[in-house]
C-alpha positions in Angstrom: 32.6 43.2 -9.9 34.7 41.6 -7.3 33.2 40.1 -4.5 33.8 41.9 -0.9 35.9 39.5 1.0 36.0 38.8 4.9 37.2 36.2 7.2 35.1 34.4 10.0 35.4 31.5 12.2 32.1 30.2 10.6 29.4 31.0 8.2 25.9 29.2 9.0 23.6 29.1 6.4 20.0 29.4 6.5 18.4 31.1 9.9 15.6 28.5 11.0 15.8 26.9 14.5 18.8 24.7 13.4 20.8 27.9 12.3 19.9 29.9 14.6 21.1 27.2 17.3 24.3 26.2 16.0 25.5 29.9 15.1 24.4 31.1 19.0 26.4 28.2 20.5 28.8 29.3 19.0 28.7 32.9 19.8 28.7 31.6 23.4 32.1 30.7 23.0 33.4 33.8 21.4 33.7 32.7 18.0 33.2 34.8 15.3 29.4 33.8 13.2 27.9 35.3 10.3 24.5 33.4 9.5 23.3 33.9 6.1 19.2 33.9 5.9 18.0 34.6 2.2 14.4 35.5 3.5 13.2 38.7 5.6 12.0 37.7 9.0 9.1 37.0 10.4 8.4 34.6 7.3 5.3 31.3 7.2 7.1 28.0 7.9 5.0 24.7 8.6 6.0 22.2 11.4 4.3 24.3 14.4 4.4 21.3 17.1 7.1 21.2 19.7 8.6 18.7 21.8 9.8 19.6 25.7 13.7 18.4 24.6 13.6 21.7 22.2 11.9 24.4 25.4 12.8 23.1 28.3 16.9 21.6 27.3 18.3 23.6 24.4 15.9 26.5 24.8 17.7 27.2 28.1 21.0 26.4 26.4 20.3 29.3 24.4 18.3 31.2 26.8 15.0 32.0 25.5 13.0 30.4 28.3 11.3 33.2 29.1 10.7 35.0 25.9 8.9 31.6 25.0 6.8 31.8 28.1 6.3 35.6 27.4 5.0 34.4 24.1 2.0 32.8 25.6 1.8 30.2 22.7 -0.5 26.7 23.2 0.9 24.6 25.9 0.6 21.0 24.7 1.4 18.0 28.0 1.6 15.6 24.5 -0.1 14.2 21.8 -3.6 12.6 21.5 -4.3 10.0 19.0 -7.1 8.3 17.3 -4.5 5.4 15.9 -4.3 1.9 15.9 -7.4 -0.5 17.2 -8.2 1.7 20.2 -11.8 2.7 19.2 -11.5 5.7 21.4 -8.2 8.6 21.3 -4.9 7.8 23.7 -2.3 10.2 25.2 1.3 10.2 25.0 2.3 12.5 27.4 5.8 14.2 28.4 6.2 13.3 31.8 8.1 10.7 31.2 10.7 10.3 34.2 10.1 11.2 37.7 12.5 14.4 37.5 11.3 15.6 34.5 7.3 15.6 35.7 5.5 19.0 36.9 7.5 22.0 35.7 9.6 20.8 32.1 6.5 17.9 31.0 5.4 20.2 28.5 5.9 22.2 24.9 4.7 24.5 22.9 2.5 24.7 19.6 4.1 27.8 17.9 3.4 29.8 15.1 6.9 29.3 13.7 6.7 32.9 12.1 6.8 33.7 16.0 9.1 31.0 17.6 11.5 31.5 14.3 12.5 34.9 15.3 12.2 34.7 18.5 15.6 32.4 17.9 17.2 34.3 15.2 16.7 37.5 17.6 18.4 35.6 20.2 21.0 34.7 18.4 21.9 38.3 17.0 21.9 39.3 20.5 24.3 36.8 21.8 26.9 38.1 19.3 26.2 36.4 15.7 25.8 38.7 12.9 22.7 38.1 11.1 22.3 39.1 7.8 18.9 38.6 6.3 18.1 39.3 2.4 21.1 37.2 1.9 21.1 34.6 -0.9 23.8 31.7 -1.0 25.0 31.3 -4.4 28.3 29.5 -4.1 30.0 27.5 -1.3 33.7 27.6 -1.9 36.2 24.9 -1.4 38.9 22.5 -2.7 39.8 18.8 -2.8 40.8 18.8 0.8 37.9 20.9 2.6 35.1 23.8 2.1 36.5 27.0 2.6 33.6 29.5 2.8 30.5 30.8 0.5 29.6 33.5 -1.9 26.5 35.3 -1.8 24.3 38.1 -2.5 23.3 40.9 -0.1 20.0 42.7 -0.1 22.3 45.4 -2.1 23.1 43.0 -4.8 26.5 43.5 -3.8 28.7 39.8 -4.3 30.2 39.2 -1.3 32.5 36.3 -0.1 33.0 34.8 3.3 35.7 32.8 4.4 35.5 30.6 7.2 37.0 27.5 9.2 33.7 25.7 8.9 30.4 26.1 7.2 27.3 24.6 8.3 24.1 24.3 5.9 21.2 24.6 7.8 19.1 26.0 4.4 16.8 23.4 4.7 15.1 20.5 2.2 15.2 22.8 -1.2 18.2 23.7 -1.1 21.2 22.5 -2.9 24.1 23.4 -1.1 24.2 19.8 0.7 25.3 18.8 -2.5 29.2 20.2 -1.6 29.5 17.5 1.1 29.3 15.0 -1.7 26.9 12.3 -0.5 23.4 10.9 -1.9 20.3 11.9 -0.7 18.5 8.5 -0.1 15.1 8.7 0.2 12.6 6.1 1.7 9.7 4.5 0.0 8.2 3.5 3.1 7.4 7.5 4.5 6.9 8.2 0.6 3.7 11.4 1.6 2.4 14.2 0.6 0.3 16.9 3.1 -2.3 19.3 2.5 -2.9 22.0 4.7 -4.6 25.1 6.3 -6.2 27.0 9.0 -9.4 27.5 10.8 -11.0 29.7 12.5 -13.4 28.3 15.6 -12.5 24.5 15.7 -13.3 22.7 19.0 -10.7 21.4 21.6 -10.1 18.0 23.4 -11.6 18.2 27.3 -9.0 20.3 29.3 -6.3 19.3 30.6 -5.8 18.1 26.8 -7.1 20.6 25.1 -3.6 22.2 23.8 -2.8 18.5 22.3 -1.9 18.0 19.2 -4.5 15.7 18.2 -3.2 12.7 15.1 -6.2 10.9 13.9 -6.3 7.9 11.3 -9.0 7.6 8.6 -8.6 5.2 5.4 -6.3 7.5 3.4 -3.8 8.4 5.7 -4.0 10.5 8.7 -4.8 14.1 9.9 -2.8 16.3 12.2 -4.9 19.2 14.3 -2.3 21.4 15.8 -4.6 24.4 18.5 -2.1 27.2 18.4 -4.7 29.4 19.9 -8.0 29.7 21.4 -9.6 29.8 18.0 -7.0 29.5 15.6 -5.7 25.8 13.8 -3.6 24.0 11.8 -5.1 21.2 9.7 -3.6 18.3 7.8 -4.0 15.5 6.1 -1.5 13.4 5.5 -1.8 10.7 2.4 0.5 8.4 -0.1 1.8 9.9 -3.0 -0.3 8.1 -5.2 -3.2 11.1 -4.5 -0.9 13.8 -6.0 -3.4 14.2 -8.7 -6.3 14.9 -6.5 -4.4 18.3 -4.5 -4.1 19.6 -8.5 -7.4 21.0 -8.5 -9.5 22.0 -6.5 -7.3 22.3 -3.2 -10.1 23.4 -0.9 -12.0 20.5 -1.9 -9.5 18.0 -1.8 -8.3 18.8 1.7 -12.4 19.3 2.8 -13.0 15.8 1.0 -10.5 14.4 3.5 -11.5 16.1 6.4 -14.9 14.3 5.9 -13.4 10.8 6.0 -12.0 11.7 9.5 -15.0 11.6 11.5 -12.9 13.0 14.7 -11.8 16.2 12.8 -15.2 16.4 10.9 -16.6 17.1 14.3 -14.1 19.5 16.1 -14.4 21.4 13.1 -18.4 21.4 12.4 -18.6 24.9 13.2 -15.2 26.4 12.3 -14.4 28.3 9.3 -11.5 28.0 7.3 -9.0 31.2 7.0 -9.0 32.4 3.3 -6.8 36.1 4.0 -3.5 36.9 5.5 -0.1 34.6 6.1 -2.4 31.7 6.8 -5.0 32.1 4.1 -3.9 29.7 1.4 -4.3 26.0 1.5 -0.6 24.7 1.1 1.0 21.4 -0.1 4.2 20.0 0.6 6.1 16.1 -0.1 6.8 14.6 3.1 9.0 12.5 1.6 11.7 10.6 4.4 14.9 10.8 3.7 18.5 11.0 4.7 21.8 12.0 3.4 24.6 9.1 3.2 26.8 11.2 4.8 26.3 15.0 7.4 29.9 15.8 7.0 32.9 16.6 5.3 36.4 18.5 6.2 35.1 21.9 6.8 31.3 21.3 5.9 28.4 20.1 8.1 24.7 19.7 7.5 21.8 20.1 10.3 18.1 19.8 9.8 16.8 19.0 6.8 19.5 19.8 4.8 20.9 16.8 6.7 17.5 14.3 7.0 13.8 14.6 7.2 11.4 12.0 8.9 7.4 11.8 8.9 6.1 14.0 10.8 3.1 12.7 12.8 5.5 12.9 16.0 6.6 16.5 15.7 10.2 15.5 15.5 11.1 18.3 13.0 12.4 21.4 15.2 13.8 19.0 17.3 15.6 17.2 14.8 16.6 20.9 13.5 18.5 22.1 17.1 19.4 18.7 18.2 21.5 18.5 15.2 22.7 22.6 15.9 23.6 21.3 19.6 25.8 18.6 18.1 27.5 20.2 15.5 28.4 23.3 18.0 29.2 20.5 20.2 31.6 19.5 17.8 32.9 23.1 16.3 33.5 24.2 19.7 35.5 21.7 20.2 37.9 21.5 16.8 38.5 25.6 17.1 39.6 25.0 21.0 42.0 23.3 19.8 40.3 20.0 21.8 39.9 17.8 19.1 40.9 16.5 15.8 37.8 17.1 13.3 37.3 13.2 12.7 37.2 12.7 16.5 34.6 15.7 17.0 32.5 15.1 13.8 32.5 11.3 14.2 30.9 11.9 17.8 28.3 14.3 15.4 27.6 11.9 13.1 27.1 8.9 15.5 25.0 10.3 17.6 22.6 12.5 14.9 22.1 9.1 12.7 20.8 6.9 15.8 18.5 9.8 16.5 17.3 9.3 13.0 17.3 5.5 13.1 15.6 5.1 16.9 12.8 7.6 15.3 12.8 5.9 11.6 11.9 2.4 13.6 9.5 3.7 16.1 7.2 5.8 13.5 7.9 2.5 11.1 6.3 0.3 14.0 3.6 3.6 14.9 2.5 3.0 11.1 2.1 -0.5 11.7 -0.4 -0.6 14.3 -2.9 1.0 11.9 -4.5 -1.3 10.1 -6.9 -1.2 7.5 -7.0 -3.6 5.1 -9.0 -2.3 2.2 -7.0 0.7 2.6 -3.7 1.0 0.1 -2.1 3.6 2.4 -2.5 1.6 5.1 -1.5 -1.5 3.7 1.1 0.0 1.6 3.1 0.9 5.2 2.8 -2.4 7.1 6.7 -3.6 7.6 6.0 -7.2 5.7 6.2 -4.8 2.9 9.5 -3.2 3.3 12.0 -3.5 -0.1 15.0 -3.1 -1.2 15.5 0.6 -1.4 13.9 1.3 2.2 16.5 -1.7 3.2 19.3 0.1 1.9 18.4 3.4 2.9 18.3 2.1 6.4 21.4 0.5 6.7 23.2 3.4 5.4 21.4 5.8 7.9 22.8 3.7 10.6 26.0 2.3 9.2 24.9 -1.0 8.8 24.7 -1.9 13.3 21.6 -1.9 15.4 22.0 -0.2 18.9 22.0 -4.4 19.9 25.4 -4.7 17.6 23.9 -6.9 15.6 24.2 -6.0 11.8 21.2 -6.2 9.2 22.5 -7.6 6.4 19.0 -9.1 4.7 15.2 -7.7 5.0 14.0 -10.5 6.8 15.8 -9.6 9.5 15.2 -5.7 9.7 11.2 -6.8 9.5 11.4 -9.0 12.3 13.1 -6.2 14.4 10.8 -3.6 13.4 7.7 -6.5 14.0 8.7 -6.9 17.4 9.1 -3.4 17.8 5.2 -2.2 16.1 3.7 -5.6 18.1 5.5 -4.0 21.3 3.7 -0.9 21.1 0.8 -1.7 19.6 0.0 -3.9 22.8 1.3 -1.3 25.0 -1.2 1.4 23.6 -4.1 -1.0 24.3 -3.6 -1.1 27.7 -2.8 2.3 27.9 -6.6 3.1 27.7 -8.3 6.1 26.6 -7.3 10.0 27.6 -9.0 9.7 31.1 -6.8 6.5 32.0 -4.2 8.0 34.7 -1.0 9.3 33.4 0.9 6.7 35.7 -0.7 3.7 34.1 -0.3 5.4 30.7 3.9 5.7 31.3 4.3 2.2 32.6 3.2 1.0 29.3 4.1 3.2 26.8 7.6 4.0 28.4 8.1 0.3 29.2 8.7 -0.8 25.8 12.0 -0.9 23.9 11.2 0.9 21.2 9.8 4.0 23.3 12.7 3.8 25.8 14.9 4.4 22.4 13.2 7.3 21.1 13.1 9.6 24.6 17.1 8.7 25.5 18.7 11.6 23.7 15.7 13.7 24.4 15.4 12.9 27.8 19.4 13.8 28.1 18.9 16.8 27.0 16.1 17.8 28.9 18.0 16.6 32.3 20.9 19.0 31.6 18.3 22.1 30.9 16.8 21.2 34.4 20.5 20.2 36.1 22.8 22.2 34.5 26.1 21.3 35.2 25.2 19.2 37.4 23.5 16.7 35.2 26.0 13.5 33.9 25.8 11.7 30.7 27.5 8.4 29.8 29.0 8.2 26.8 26.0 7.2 24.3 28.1 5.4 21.5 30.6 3.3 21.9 34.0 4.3 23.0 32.3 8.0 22.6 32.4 11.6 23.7 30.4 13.1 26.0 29.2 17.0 26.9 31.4 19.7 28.7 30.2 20.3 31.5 28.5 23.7 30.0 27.0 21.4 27.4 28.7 23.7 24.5 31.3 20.8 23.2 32.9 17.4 23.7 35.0 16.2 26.1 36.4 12.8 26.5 34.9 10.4 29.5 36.7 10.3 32.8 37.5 6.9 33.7 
C-alpha cells in the first residue's frame, strides 16, 4: 500500500511539553504544524516538579496562564532540602530578583497526565494539527538534509509527511535522534537509577512551604517528595546503578527499605499509605542516566528535550529543559522560513544557547553532589568531583564545545575539577549561612544567589521569566558571543542593534 502523502512547513514529533511548545510557536506565526503523538492523551509521565521559567515565561508565551491557575495544582515558592552538612532542611526559593518577587516567584507540582494536555490542547487550538495514535516509523531524508517522516495512523493507514523541518521531541527511548547522526554520550558521574510511587496521607513541611518539593539525602542516594495535592505524593529514591539488582524483586520492598534509611521521609510518611490501584498504583523504575547528544541539529532536523539531553533530576530541570529547548528551536524555525536567516546562523544561536543551559546545570548539580558527604557511603563518595574520569571529561567538553563561559578551554581533568571545586566549595559555604527554612528569604538570596555558580544557572531562566512579566518591553543582550537575540514577540531571532 502506498503511503498517503502531504506537505507541511513542519512535522514535530512526539506531543510532550517540548512538542507541544515548539509546534504552538509555530502556529503563532502561521506556519503550517502537524505534531505526531504515538500515545492517546491523557497518559502517566514522571517529572511532576515545575520551575517558574516554564508558568510564568513560556507559559504565557503560549498562553495557558490561566488554564494552569484554573487547574489548581500544588504551588511550590521552591525546593527544600535536607542536603549537605546542614543538620536541619534549607530553602531555595524563586524570588530571586526584585522584579520577579510577589506575583511570578512560584510553580507548579503537576500531575503531568494534567499539565501534558493541558499543552497539547493548547496547541491544537492555536492551529497545529494534532494527531494522536500516531506512530513514527521512518524519518525521511537524503545526504543533504531530512525531508519528512513516515508513520502509522490509528487506522493503520501508512502515511507520509513532508516537511521543511522536523523536530524530534519523542523523548529518551526513542530512536529517531539517531537521523541527526551524532553520539549519545552519556556521563558516569549522574550514572542513577529511581524508584518510585505514590501515597496516600503523607505529611507536609510547615506552611508557607508546605507545596515544596522536599530532596533529602540518606547514605544511598537521595529521596525526592513531590505534594501534588492535599493527600496525594510522589516518592523517590534516587541511588547508583550499582543497586539495580535490588529493584528486581521485591519492588515495594526495595523502595520501602529506602524510605527507612531517610529518617525525614520515614516520618512525613508514618501514617500514609501507599496507592496500589489506578494510573498511580504501580511502583515504577526508570535510569536516570545524564547524558547528551554530540550534536541537536542537522539541515532540516532538530532535537529538543530528551531526545536532545537529560540531566539529574533532583532540581526539576526536566520540563524546563523540554520547552526551553521548544522556545529555541521555534526561535530558530521562525526565523529560517521568514526568510530572516540562513539555517547555520539560526540553528547555531539554537545550539549555543541550549548546550550552556546544559553545561551551567551539569556544573551546578556536579558541585550540589559534592556538598554531600558521606564517607562510608559509595554513592556519595562515588560523586565527589576528585573522582571525575575520562569519559565524564569528554562528555563535558563536547557538551560545551570545548570553552567555559570564562573562554578559558578545558583541555585536562585537573582543570575541569578545580573549576567544578570552586564552584561545590562556593555553594556549599553559601548554604551554611543560608540557615534553616525559618531563616528570612532576603538573607537566604544574598547567599545562594551571590555565588557564581547560582548566578549561572537562573540567567536564561530569569530571561525568560522577565519577558513573560514585560512582554515586549523586556531587553536581552545577546547571551553568546557575537549572538542573536529575541524578536521583540519572543517567537524568533533577530540580530542586535548596535
Amino acid at each position: 500500500m502506498s503511503p498517503v502523502v502531504e506537505n507541511v512547513d513542519v512535522v514535530v514529533v512526539g506531543g510532550g511539553p517540548g512538542g507541544s511548545t515548539v509546534s504552538t510557536l509555530l502556529a503563532m506565526r502561521g506556519h503550517s504544524v502537524v505534531l505526531l503523538e504515538k500515545e492517546k492523551f491523557p497518559r502517566y509521565q514522571i517529572g511532576e516538579s515545575l520551575l517558574p521559567s516554564t508558568v510564568h515565561g513560556i507559559g504565557r508565551l503560549l498562553g495557558v496562564t490561566e488554564e494552569l491557575e484554573k487547574a489548581a495544582f500544588t504551588v511550590k515558592r521552591g525546593g527544600s532540602f535536607r542536603w549537605g552538612t546542614n543538620p536541619v532542611p534549607w530553602n531555595f526559593l524563586f524570588a530571586v530578583a526584585p522584579e520577579l518577587t510577589g506575583p511570578t516567584s512560584y510553580a507548579y507540582q503537576v500531575e503531568r497526565m494534567k499539565f501534558d494536555e493541558i499543552l497539547l490542547r493548547n496547541a491544537a487550538a492555536k492551529g497545529v494539527d494534532v494527531r494522536e495514535e500516531s506512530a513514527v516509523t521512518e524519518v525521511i531524508g537524503d545526504d543533504e538534509r531530512v525531508r519528512g517522516v513516515r508513520y502509522t495512523g490509528p487506522d493503520g493507514t501508512p502515511r507520509e509527511v513532508r516537511a521543511t523541518f522536523v523536530v524530534d521531541a519523542s523523548g529518551n527511548r526513542s530512536r529517531i535522534h539517531q537521523n541527526v547522526r551524532g553520539e549519545r554520550i552519556y556521563s558516569d558521574f549522574f550514572k542513577n537509577i529511581a524508584i518510585f510511587g505514590y501515597f496516600e496521607g503523607g505529611k507536609r513541611l510547615p506552611a508557607p512551604d508546605s507545596g515544596n518539593i522536599l530532596c533529602a539525602a540518606f547514605d544511598e542516594g537521595w529521596i525526592w517528595y513531590i505534594p501534588l495535592s492535599d493527600t496525594l505524593t510522589s516518592v523517590g529514591a534516587v541511588i547508583s546503578r550499582e543497586h539495580a539488582a535490588k529493584l528486581q524483586g521485591d519492588q515495594e520492598r526495595a523502595l520501602r527499605g529506602f524510605i527507612d534509611r531517610c529518617e525525614i521521609v520515614k516520618g512525613f510518611l508514618s501514617d500514609a499509605t501507599r496507592v496500589t490501584e489506578g494510573t498511580y498504583g504501580e511502583i515504577r523504575t526508570r535510569k536516570d542516566y545524564s547524558y547528551t547528544n554530540s550534536s541537536f541539529h542537522r539541515p532540516g532536523m532538530v532535537l529538543v528535550g530528551d531526545a536532545a539531553c537529560f540531566i539529574d533530576p533532583v532540581f526539576s530541570t526536566g520540563v524546563h529543559l523540554s520547552t526551553y529547548a521548544g522556545l529555541l528551536a521555534a526561535r530558530s524555525i521562525n526565523s529560517v522560513l521568514a526568510g530572516d536567516l540562513g539555517e547555520d546562523r539560526a540553528f547555531a544561536e539554537f545550539e549555543g544557547r541550549y548546550r550552556r543551559e546544559f553545561r551551567v546545570f551539569y556544573e551546578f548539580l556536579s558541585a550540589f553532589y559534592d556538598m554531600q558527604s558521606n564517607e562510608d557511603s559509595y554513592f556519595w563518595k562515588a560523586r565527589k568531583v576528585t573522582n571525575f574520569g575520562a569519559t565524564d571529561l569528554e562528555a563535558f567538553v563536547s557538551l560545551v564545545g570545548g570553552v567555559h563561559s570564562g573562554e578559558q578551554a578545558f583541555t585536562n581533568a585537573d582543570a575541569l575539577v578545580e573549576e567544578f571545586q570552586k564552584s561545590s566549595a562556593g555553594l556549599a559555604d553559601a548554604v551554611e549561612r543560608t540557615g534553616s527554612m525559618q531563616t528570612e528569604s532576603g538573607e537566604r538570596m544574598h547567599h545562594l544567589f551571590g555565588t557564581p555558580v547560582v548566578r549561572e544557572v537562573m540567567t536564561e531562566m530569569n530571561n525568560i521569566q522577565v519577558r513573560g512579566v514585560r512582554g515586549e518591553d523586556a531587553f536581552e543582550a545577546p547571551l553568546l558571543e557575537g549572538g542573536l537575540v529575541p524578536s521583540p514577540d519572543g517567537l524568533a531571532w533577530t540580530e542586535e542593534v548596535k
